[in-house]
N, C-alpha and C positions, 0 to 999 in steps of 0.2 A: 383580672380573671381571664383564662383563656377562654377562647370562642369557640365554646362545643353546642352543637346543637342538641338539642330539647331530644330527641329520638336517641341520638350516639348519645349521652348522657345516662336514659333510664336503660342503655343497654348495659352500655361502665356500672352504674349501681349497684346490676344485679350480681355481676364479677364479686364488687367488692363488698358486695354483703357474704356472697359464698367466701371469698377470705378470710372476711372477719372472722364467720362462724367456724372457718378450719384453724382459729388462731394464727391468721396471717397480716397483713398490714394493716396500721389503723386506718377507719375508715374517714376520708376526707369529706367533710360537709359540702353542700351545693356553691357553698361561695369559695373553699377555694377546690376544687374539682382540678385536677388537670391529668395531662396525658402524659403517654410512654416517654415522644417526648422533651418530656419538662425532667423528666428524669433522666436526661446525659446532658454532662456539662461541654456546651458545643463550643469553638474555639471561633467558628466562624458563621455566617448565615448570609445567607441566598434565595433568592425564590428559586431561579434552576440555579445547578451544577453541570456542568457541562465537561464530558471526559473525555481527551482527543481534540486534537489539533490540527486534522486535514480538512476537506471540502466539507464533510459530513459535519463534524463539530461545528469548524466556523460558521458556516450556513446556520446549526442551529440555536450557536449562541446569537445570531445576527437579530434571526427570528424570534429569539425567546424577548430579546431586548424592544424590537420595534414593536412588539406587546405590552411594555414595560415594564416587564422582569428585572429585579434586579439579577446581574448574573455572571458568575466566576468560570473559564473554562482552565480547565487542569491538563497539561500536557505532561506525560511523561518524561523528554526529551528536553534540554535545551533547546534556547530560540534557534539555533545554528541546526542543529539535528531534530528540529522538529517537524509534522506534515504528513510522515507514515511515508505512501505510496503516490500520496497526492501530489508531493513535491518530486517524489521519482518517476513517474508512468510520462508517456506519452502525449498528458496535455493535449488531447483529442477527449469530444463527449458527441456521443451518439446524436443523431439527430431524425425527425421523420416526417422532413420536409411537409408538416402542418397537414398530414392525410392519417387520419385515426384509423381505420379501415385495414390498411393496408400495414400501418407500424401494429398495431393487435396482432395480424394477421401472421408475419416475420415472425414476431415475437412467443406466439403460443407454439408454433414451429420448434423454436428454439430451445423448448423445455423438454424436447423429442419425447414425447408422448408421456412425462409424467406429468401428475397433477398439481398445477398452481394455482391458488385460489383465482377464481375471476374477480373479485372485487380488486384484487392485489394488482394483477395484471392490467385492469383498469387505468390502476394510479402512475404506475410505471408509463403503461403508453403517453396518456397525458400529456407525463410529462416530458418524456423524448420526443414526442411529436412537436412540442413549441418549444424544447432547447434554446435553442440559436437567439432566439427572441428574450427568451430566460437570462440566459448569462450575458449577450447585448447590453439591455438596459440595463442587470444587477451589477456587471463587475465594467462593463469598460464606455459610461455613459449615453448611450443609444448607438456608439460608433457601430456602424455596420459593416466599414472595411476591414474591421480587425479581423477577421474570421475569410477563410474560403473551405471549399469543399475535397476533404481529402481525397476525389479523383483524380486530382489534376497535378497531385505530388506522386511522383515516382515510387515506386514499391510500395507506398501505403495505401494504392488504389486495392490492392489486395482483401484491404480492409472493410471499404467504403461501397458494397457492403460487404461482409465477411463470407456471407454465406448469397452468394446469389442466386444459385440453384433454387433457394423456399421463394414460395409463394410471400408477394409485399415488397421483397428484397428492392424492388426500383425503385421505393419511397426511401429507402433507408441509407444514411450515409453518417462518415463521419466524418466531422468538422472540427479543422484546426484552426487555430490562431495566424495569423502571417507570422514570417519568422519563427515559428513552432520550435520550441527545443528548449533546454535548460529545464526552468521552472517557469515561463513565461503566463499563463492559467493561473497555477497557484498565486504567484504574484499578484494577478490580478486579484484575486478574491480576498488576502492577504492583506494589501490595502486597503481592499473595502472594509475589513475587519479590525483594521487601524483607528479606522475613524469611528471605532464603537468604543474608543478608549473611557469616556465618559459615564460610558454604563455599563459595560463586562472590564471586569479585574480580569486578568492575565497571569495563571503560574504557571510558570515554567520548572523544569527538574520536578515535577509534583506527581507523581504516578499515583493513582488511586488502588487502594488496595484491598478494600472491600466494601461493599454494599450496607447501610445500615438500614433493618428491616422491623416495620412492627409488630409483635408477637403475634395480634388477634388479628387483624384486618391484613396484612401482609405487606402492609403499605411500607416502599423505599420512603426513607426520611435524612435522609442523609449518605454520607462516605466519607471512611478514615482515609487521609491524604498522607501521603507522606512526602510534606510541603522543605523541599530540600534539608531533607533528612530528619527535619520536625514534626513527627506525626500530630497529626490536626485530623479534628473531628468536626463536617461539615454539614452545616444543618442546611437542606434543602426544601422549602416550605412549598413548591408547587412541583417541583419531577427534577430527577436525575436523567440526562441525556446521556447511555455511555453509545461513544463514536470511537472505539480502539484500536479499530482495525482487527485483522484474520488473525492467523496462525501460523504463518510460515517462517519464522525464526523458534519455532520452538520444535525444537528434533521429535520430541515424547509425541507431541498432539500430530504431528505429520506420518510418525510413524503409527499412531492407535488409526488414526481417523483416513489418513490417503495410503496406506501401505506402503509409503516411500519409504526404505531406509539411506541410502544413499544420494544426496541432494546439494544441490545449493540452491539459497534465494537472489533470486534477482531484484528483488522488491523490496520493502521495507524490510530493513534488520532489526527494527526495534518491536514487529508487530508478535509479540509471545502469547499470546490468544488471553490478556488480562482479561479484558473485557468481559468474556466465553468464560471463562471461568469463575468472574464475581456473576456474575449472572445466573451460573448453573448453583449457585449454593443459596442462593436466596429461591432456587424452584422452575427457573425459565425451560420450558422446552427448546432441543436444538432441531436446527434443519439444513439440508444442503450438505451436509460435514464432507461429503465425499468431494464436492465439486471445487476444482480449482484450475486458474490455469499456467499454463508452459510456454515456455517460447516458443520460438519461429524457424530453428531451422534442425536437420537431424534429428528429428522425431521429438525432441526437445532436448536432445543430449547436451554437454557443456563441460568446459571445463573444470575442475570441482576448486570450490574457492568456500573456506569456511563460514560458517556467519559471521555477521560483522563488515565482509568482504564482500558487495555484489558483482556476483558473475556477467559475463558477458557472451549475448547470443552467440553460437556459433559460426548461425546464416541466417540472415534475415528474408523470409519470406520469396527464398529464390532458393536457386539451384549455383551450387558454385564446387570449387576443386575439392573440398571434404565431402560433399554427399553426393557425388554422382563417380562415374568410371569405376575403378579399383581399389570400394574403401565401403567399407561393411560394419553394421556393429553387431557383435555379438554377445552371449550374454555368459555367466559360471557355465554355462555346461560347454557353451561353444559353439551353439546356434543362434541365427538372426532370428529377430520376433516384432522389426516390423520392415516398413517401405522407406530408407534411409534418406530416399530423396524426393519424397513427397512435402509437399508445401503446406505445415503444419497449421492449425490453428486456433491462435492461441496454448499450441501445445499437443490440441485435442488432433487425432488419426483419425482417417475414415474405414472403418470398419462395419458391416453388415448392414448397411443402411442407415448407420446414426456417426457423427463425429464422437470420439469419446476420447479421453487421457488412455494412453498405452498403459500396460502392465509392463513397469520397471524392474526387472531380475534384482537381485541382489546386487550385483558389481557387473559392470560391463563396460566394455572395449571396444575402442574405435582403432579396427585395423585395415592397415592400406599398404601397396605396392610400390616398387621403386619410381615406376614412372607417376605413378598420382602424387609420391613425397614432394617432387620435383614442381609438380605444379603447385601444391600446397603452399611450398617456401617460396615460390613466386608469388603468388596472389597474397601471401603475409597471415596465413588463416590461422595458424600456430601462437598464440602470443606469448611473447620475451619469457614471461614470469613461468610459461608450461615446456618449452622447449626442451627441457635437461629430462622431461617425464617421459619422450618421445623410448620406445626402445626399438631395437634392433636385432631381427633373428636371421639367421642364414636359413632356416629349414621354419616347416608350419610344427614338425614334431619341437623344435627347441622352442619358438614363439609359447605352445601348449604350456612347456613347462616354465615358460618365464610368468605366463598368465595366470596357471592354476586351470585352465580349462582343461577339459576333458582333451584327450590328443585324438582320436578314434573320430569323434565328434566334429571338431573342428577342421583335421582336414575333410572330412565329407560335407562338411558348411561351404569350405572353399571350391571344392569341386563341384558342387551342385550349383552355388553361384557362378563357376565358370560356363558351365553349362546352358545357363539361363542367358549370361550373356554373349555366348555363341549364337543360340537360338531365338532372342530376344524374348523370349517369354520367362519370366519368374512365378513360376506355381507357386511358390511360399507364400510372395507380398507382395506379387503384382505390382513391381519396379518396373518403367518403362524402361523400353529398348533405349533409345536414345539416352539414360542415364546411367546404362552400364559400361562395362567390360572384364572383361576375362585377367584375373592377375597374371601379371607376367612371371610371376617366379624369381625373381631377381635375386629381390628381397623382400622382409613382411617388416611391418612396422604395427605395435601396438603403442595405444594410451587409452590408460586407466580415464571413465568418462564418470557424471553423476548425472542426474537428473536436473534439470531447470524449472524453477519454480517461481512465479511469478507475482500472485497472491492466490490466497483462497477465498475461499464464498461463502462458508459456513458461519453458523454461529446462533446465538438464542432467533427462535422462531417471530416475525415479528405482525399487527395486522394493517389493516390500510391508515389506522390510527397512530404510528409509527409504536406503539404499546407495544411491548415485551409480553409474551402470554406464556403463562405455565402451561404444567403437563396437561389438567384437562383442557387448555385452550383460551382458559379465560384471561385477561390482562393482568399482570403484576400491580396492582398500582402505583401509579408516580412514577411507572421505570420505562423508559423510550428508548428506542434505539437508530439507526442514521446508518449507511457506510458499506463498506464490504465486511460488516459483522455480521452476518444473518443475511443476505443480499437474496435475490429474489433468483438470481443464476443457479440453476437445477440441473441443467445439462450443457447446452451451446452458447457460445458466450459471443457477442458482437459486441468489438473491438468502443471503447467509447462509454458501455455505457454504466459502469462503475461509476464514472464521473458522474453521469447523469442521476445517478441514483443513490447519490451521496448529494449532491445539491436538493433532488426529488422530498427523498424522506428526512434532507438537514432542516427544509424548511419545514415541513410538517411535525416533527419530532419538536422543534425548539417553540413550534408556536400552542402547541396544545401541553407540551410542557409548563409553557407560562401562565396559563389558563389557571382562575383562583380553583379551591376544591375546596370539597367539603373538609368541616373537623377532622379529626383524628376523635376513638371515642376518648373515655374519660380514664385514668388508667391508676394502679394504686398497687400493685405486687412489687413497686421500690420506691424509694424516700423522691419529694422534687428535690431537684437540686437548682441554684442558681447558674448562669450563664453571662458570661458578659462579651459575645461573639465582634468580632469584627467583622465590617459590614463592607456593601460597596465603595471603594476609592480608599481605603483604608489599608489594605495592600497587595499590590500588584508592579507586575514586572514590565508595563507595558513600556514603550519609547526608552527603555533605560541604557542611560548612554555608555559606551565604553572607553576605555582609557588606555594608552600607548604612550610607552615611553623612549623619549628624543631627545638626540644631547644634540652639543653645537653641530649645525651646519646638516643634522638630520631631518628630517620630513617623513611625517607619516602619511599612507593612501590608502582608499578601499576601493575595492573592487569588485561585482557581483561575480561569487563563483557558480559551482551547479548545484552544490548544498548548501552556502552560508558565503557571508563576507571572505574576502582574502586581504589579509591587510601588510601590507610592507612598509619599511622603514629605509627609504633612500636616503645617503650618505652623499651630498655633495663636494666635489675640490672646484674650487668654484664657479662658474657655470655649466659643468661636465658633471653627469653621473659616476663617480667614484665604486658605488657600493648598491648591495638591493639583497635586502634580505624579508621572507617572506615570515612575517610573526605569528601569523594565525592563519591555519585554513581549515577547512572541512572536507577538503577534497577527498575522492576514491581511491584509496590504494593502490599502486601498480596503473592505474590508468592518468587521474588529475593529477598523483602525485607529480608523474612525467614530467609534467610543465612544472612543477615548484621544483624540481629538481634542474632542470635545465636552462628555463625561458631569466632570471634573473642574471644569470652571470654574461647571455646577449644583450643585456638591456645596460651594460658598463659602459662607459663611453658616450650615451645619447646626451644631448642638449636640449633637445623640443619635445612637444608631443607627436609632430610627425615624423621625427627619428624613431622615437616608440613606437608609432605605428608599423614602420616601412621593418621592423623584428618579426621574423616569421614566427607564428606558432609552432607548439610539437602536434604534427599532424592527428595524435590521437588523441589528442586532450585541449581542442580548440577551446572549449568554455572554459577552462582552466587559464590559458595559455594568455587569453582577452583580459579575464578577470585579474590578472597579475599585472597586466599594459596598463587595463584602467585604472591598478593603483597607483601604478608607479607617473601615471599622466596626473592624477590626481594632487601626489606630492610635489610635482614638479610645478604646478597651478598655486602653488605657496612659497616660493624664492621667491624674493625680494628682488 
């Protein structure tokens, strides 16, 4: 018999006595009583379930397990394409050099005057205040040289802290890794997640696809998986953890919730706002929906790259040949709408006294002068794959009509701008002097621009309990949530602390998830059915090895790229490299692919591994360019 208590029990009875009397299901006796339930035949069972596979997830399957949960985390994505944003961001996490005071302090700043819970804010500080120390001892064994503080790197001092104008800002920074770059962070925690192979199952290609809820009580009990393309129904006996990430590969939710319509992501391509949406059908209130952020340079402008595709800043956190002199963006009608070479953050403009995301026109254009083109193609700012998009007009009235802008409009944008940089004052958007000038007339050049988008912030509402709360406020039961799903970012965002707040609420989501609960009541409006679930270690994708195939005198190697393994298949003539073909990658289109397209047919001819080495890389795709050396050093490590 199942374990209902005495209380949940005479509540179920009373259910199903009023069935009986409506002539609805027979009424089960006190010995065999059971719940909702016992009535789906479950495929698999867990105490958590865990959805999502970046810092937020793993964190809280880590913590569901060192509770002793048994417990399965479901990613979407293949192992290669798995992480979200975790695997792609910056590998920086805020930190507040251990002064609560002062990180509160930054921080309620930072929500520019809307209202965030203070218990919420509490949890947050915490735990950015002891960071450093947090991910220290949890991912890279107490080493404390791993880490320095990002003042002391170049352009990201920008960051560190983002906003130093607010009150606190001197306690706050952010902190990288040594070597920072790639996935080196993720890695780390990655590993530590490795070594939970013993007590979390691991599916991979598994997206979860909805929420199982129970009629009375409201209580999550589960989630249909669709466990490489086998849907599976997953009985979760103490909480569901979803960690899915935002919404910014999903065109609909970006354009209801941020008014973006023309965009690219920079950020995870897999995040479609699942999560947000299994959540909103079982009853979750949302929050944040508007908040998200943008790149760094041109007001967050970029060049437009599909999803699937992520884009590439324009300008990073400086001033360079696209956003300053004779080069403006304007929007359909033909006017500028903001300060093109102000020092964005995170995306967000400074406007009236608060940083906020711009309002993005419908379609806009980044145009410039003969003498800026000149400097552009010098400093390389244009990339290969957008070059042919560059257009060319003799006059601002032919420009109008190659653009679709208003022609009346646009030349008065240009003349007014020239004006401004005559006199160095810009009445519109207060452009400093020193970053204009007057177009020369030569010639104009437009490109079609989009918006840069980085991650969003929104998502179900959540409390310091990492709980999921419905519309009046009260918690879902059993449903937690971790991540930049629901994130506590309202207005101003310092750079870092995503990270921070995906590790904060991984650990608290995964540990009170694991937590026993109470019964479920007693349940009878459908037959029980049997179940024969597969359990912990029963199946899972963890360590699962892969296979390459080699004929005489071939050698296979891997090598870390910046999304997954790169694996090649060297071809020896007998001590000499002959051959190098790259069999698997995960690289970035048009940027990694570079290197798999090039750096192989350099490496013909090598003998050693310091021949391999002494191969230059393609200058814009060094982690690629490594990852390809390291395979082919790897293969060369196995001749005989």
């Amino acid at each position: 018999m199942k374990n209902i208590s005495r209380r949940s029990f005479l509540k179920g009875g009373v259910a199903m006595g009023a069935l009986a009397a409506m002539g609805g299901a027979t009424i089960a006796s006190a010995e065999e009583a059971y719940t909702y339930a016992d009535t789906i035949k479950w495929d698999a069972q867990y105490d958590v379930v865990v959805l999502g596979m970046g810092f937020a997830g793993m964190n809280a399957a880590m913590a569901a397990a060192d509770a002793g949960a048994s417990v399965v985390i479901c990613e979407k994505m293949s192992e290669a394409l798995s992480g979200g944003n975790s695997k792609v961001c910056g590998q920086f996490f805020a930190y507040g050099n251990e002064d609560y005071e002062a990180t509160k302090t930054y921080y309620k700043a930072l929500a520019g005057g809307r209202d965030v819970p203070e218990d919420m804010l509490d949890v947050i500080v915490n735990g950015v205040t002891g960071m450093w120390k947090t991910v220290q001892n949890k991912f890279y064994g107490g080493d404390d040289s791993a880490f320095l503080d990002s003042t002391v790197i170049p352009v990201m001092c920008e960051m560190s802290p983002e906003y130093p104008e607010m009150p606190g800002s001197d306690k706050v920074a952010l902190i990288a890794t040594k070597f920072s770059g790639g996935t080196i962070l993720y890695d780390a925690v990655k590993n530590t997640m490795m070594t939970y192979a013993d007590k979390v199952d691991f599916w991979y290609e598994s997206p979860a696809i909805e929420l199982i809820q129970e009629p009375t009580t409201k209580t999550i009990i589960g989630v249909k998986v669709n466990r490489k393309g086998e849907e599976r129904l997953v009985r979760a006996l103490n909480g569901v953890v979803v960690a899915t990430g935002g919404f910014e590969a999903d065109k609909d939710m970006v354009q209801q919730y941020l008014n973006i319509i023309n965009y690219s992501a920079a950020g995870g391509q897999y995040n479609t706002g699942d999560g947000i949406k299994m959540c909103q059908k079982v009853g979750a209130q949302l929050w944040h929906m508007k908040a998200y952020e943008g790149l760094f340079g041109l007001g967050g402008a970029v060049f437009p790259t599909e999803i699937g595709t992520p884009c590439a800043m324009v300008s990073t956190l400086t001033q360079d040949a696209i956003n300053t002199g004779a080069s403006i963006l304007v929007g359909t009608d033909g006017y500028r709408f903001l300060n093109e070479s102000e020092v964005v953050r995170h995306g967000h403009m400074y406007e009236n006294g608060i940083w906020e995301n711009p309002q993005f026109p419908e379609k806009m254009w980044l145009i410039f002068d003969e003498t800026q083109k000149a400097l552009i193609d010098e400093a390389g700012l244009i990339p290969d794959t957008h070059k042919d998009t560059v257009m060319a007009f003799d006059t601002i009235e032919a420009m109008a009509e190659g653009t679709g802008c208003k022609p009346e409009a646009l030349k008065a944008t240009i003349e007014n701008y020239n004006n401004f940089a005559t006199t160095g004052v810009d009445y519109a958007h207060h452009r400093e002097a020193q970053f204009m000038r007057p177009f020369d007339g030569k010639k104009y050049y437009a490109v079609f621009m989009y918006n840069g988008i980085l991650n969003t912030q929104g998502g179900p509402k959540r409390n310091v309990n990492a709980e999921i709360l419905d519309l009046d406020g009260n918690p879902i039961p059993h449903l937690y949530s971790a991540g930049e799903m629901g994130g506590i970012t309202a207005c101003m965002y310092q750079g870092g602390t995503n990270v921070a707040e995906c590790l904060i609420f991984g650990e608290i989501a995964g540990k009170n998830a694991a937590a026993a609960k109470e019964a479920l009541p007693a349940y009878a409006a459908a037959a029980k059915v049997e179940s024969t679930p597969l359990t912990l270690g029963m199946d899972t994708d963890a360590n699962a090895a892969k296979t390459y195939e080699a004929g005489e005198n071939q050698y296979v190697g891997v090598g870390k790229g910046l999304m997954a393994d790169v694996a090649v298949r060297v071809t020896m003539a007998g001590d000499t490299i002959s051959n190098v073909e790259v069999i698997e990658h995960f690289e970035t289109p048009g940027i990694g692919t570079l290197a798999v397209d090039a750096v192989p047919a350099k490496l013909i001819g090598c003998k050693t591994a310091a021949d391999v080495d002494a191969v230059d890389a393609v200058a814009t795709a060094t982690v690629t360019s490594n990852a390809i050396k390291e395979a082919v050093k790897a293969a060369l490590a196995q001749v005989k």
